[in-house]
N, C-alpha and C positions, 0 to 999 in steps of 0.2 A: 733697423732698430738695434741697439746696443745688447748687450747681454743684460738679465734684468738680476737684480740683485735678491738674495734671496733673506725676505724679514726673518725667518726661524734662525738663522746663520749669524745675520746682522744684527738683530734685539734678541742675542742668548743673555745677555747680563739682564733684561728686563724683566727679573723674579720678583721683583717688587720689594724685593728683599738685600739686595746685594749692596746699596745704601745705606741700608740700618749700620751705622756705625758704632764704638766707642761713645763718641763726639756727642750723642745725643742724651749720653746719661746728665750733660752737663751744660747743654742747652737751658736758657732760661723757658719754660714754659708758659703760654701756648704758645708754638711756632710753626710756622710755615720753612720748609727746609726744603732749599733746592738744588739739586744735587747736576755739576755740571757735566760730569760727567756721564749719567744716563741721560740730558738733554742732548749732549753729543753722537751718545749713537742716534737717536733719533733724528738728528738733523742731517747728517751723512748718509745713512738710508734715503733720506726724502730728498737729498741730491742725486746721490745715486740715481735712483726711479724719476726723475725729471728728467735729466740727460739722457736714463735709456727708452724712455717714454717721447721723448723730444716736447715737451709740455711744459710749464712753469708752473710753479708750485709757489704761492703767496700765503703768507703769515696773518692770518684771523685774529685780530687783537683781543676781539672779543673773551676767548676764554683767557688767557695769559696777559698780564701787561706788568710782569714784572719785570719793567726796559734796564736793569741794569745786566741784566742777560742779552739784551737786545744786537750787539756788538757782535757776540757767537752766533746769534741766530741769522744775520744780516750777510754771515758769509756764504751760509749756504742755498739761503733764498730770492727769492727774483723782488720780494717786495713784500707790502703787505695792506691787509685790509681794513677800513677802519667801518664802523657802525654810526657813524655822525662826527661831528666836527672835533670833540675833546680826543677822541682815538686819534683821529688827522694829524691832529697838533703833534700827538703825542710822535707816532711817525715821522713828521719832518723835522721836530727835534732830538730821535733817537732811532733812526730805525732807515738809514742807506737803500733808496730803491725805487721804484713804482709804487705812488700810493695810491688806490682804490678806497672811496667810499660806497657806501650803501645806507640809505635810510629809507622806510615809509614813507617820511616826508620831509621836505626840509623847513625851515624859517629863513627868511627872505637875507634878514642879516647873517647868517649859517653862510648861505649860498654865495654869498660878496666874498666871504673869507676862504673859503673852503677855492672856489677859482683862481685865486691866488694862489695855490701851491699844487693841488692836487691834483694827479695824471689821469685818471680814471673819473667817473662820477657817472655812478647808475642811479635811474628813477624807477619807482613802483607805480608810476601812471605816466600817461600820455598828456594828461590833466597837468602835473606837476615838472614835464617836461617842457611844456610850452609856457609855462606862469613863466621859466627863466630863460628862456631863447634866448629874450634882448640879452640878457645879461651872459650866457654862455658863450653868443656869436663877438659880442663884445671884447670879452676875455680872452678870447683865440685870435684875437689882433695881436696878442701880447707873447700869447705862447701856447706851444699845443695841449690841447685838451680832448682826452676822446668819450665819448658818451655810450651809456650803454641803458637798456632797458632790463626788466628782471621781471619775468613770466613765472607762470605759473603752470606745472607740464601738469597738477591735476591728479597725478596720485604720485603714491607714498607710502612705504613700509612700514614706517614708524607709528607703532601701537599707541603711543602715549601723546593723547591730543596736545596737552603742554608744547611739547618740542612738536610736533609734526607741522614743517611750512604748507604743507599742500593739504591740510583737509579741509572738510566742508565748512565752508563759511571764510575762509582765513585771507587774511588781509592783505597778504604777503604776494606777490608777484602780480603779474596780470594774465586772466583768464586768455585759453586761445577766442574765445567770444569778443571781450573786448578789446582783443589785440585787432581784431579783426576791423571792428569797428573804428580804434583810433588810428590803424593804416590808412581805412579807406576816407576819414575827416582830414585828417595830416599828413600824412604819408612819412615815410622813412629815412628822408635827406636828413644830414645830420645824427644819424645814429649810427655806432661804429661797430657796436657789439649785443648781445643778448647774454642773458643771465638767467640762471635756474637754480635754486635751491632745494633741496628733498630728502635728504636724508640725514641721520641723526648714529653715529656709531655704527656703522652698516658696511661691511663688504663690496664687493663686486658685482655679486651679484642682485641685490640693490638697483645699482647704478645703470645697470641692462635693462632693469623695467622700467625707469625714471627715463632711462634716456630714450627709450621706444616710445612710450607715451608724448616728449618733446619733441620727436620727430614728425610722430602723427601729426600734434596738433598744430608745427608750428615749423616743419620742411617749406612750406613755399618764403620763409624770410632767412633762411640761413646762409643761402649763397650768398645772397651781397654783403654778409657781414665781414668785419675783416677777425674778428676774434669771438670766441664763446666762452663762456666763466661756466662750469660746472659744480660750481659751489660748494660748501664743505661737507662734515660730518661724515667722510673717509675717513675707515680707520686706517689708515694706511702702513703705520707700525704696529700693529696690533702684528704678534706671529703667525698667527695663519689665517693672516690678509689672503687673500685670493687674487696675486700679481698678476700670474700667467693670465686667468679673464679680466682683468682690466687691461691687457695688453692686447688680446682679441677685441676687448671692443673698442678700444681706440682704432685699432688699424680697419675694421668692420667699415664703422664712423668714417675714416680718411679717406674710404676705397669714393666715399660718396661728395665729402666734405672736405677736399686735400686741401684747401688755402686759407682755410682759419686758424690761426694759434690757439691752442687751450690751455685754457687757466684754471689748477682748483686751488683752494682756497681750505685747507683742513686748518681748524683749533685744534679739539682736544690730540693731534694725530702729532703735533708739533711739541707736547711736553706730556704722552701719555706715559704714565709709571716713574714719572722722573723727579718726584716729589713725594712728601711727607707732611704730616699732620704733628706734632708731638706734644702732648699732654699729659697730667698729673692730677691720680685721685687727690679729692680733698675729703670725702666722708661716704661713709659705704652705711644703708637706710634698709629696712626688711620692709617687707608688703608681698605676702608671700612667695616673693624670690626678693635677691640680695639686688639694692639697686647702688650702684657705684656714681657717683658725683665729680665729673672732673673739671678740671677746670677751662673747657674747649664748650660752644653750644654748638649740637645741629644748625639752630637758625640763624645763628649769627656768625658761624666761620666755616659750615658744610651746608647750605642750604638747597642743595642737590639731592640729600639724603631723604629731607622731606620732600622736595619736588617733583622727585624722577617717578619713584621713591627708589632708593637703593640703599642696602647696609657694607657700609665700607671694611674690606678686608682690615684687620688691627693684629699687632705685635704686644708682646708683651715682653719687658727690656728687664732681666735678670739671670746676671754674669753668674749665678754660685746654682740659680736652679738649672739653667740650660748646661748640658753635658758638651755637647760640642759648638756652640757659640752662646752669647749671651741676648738671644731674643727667643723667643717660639711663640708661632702664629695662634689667636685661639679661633675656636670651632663656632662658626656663626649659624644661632638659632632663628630660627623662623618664628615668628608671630603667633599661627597656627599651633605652631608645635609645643607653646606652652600653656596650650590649654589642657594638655593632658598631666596629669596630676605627676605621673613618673615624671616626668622633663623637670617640675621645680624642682621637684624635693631632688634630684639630682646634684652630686656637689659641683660648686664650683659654677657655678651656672648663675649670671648677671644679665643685668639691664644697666647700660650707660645710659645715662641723661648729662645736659647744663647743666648750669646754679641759675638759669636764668627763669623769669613765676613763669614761662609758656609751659602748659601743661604737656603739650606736645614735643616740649626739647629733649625728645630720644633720638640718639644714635644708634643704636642697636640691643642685639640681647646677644651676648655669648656664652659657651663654657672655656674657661682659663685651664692651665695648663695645673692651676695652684690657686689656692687661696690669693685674693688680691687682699693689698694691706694700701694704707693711709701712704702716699707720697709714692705709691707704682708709678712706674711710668710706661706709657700707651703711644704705640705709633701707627696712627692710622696712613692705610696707603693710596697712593693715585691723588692726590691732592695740589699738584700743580696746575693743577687746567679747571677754570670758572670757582674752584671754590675759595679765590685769595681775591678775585675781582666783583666777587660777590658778596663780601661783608658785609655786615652793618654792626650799630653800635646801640640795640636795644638794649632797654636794663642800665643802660652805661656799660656794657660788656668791655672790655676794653678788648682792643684788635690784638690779633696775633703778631709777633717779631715774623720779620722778614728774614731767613737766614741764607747763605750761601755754603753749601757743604764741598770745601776745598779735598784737593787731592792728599791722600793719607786720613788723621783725624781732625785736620783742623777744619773749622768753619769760620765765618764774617757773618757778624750781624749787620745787617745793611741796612735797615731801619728800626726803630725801638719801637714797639706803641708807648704813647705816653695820653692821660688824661685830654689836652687839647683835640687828643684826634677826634672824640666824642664832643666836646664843647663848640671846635670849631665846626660843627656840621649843623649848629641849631643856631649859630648869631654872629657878632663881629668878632672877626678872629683876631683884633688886638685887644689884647686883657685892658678893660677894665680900670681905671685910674679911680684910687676913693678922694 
């Protein structure tokens, strides 16, 4: 094994801060800003740790699909993974490598197109694996294709039912009960790999009880596979990732399992910290604390804040009040903590909302560094992973600009929103002739 790289060393620039440029006083507002150069430490790292891990590491479309990056990201990576057929596409037209799907379930027409291109292709049943035999065995006349099945090891660390693939009741993988079953109806010819999903932003040590759990239930099929997917939600650039134990339990794992290839399969681990949010008050409203209005929604351009739930760290971009650069971060209040009557009357002390009627379109509550005025400008951080592929256009919100934050001050706007993006989501997308 190679010497392992070490992430506190490799993501020092990863302050979440070292982005905030110039550049952003003069961005059109709301924008998504993506900065390639913290996308690059991150992908060198996750080369790094594959080569000395000897493992391959695939790109999760999932959270990220801003493919005009895809070009940088494709050199470091073995491949990547799609979620159903529009992600596929998206890969064989932008994206250099081994592509892997995954879905619940597919549609018949999915399955016809998705064979034509695609290297990998895992099922969540044995059910849905047999519906396409004819059609899978068919296809491999043509060109290889390997198959993989996606279980379910049963437990999971992850507190928050929303994300958690493995809790009670969840529809995601196959139980070791019914694996059991559909071995002994079908047997195992034609499956090339096995798949586990379990975890959600989680360390190492995680991945120790995930993977002792999949052993238990599911050591009598793993020798004859030729590879295993250990699925995402590694933070793996996060800086005190826990390398050295995932380096232990790989080689633990080999002493037992030495002829399988391993695949993971990280999102958020591929663009964490390497993006921007950036918005501008439009009207600041009392109700017994000061509530600020900008022009970004929770639900329609971070919809993670409400889901996880989680309040996004935020910048505040002012050249004349910051002494030694021109941002300073403000102090994120807790929920709880403005119940208590000191906390409002406190200065400086906000609630961000949208302009959008959900009563619920809160981002957060903070205390600023200074009185916020009409036309601040706000950079919320960690926003390149799930919250650009997560939009919508409630309200008629209009979507955020896509930006690319170039080396020095400059940036590229790579896509504008414009009105159609909201029209063309409800009818036919050529206008209309009177």
């Amino acid at each position: 094994m190679r010497q392992l790289p070490n992430p506190k060393k490799l993501l020092s620039q990863q302050t979440r801060t070292s982005g905030i440029k110039p550049a952003f006083h003069t961005i059109e507002t709301p924008a998504y800003v993506f900065d390639l150069e913290l996308l690059t430490d991150n992908l060198k790292y996750l080369d790094q740790l594959a080569k000395a891990l000897d493992v391959k590491i695939i790109f999760a479309q999932k959270s990220y699909s801003y493919y005009s990056t895809y070009p940088l990201i494709s050199k470091y990576l073995s491949g990547s993974t799609a979620s159903g057929l529009y992600e596929a596409l998206l890969a064989k037209e932008e994206f250099p490598g081994e592509i892997h799907v995954y879905s619940p379930a597919y549609k018949t027409d999915e399955i016809r197109q998705l064979l034509e291109f695609v290297d990998f292709i895992y099922f969540n049943s044995f059910a849905q694996w047999q519906k396409y035999l004819d059609l899978i065995n068919q296809a491999k006349k043509a060109r290889k294709i390997q198959v993989g099945l996606r279980v379910n090891p049963e437990y999971s660390a992850t507190e928050h039912d929303l994300y958690n693939p493995a809790g009670r009741f969840s529809r995601l993988g196959i139980t070791a009960q019914a694996f059991e079953q559909g071995v002994a109806e079908y047997g195992l010819e034609g499956i090339d790999g096995l798949h586990f999903h379990a975890l959600c932003q989680e360390n190492a040590d995680s991945l120790a009880k995930v993977l002792t759990n999949f052993e238990n239930k599911f050591s009598a099929y793993i020798k004859p596979m030729s590879w295993l997917n250990f699925g995402g939600g590694h933070h793996f650039t996060e800086a005190n990732y826990q390398v050295d134990l995932l380096a232990d339990i790989l080689r633990n794992f080999r002493l037992k399992y030495p002829a399988q290839t391993i695949y993971f399969e990280p999102g958020e681990a591929i663009s964490l910290d390497a993006g921007y949010l950036v918005c501008e008050i439009l009207d600041i409203v009392q109700n017994e604390i000061k509530i600020a209005i900008v022009d970004t929604s929770a639900t329609c351009h971070m919809p993670d804040v409400l889901e996880m739930p989680y309040t996004p760290r935020v910048f505040l971009l002012d050249e004349q009040y910051c002494e030694d650069d021109y941002y300073i971060e403000a102090e994120i209040i807790d929920d709880e903590l403005l119940k208590e009557q000191t906390i409002i009357k406190m200065d400086n002390i906000y609630r961000l909302g949208g302009p959008t009627c959900l009563a619920g379109d809160i981002i957060g509550n903070y205390k600023f560094p200074r009185p916020l005025r009409l036309n601040d400008r706000l950079v919320f951080c960690d926003m390149a992973l799930y919250a650009h592929v997560k939009t919508n256009t409630f309200n008629g919100m209009p979507l955020p600009n896509l930006v690319t934050l170039k080396s020095g001050e400059g940036f590229e706007v790579e896509r504008e929103a414009t009105y159609f993006d909201f029209k063309n989501r409800l009818g036919n997308m050529t206008s209309r002739q009177d």
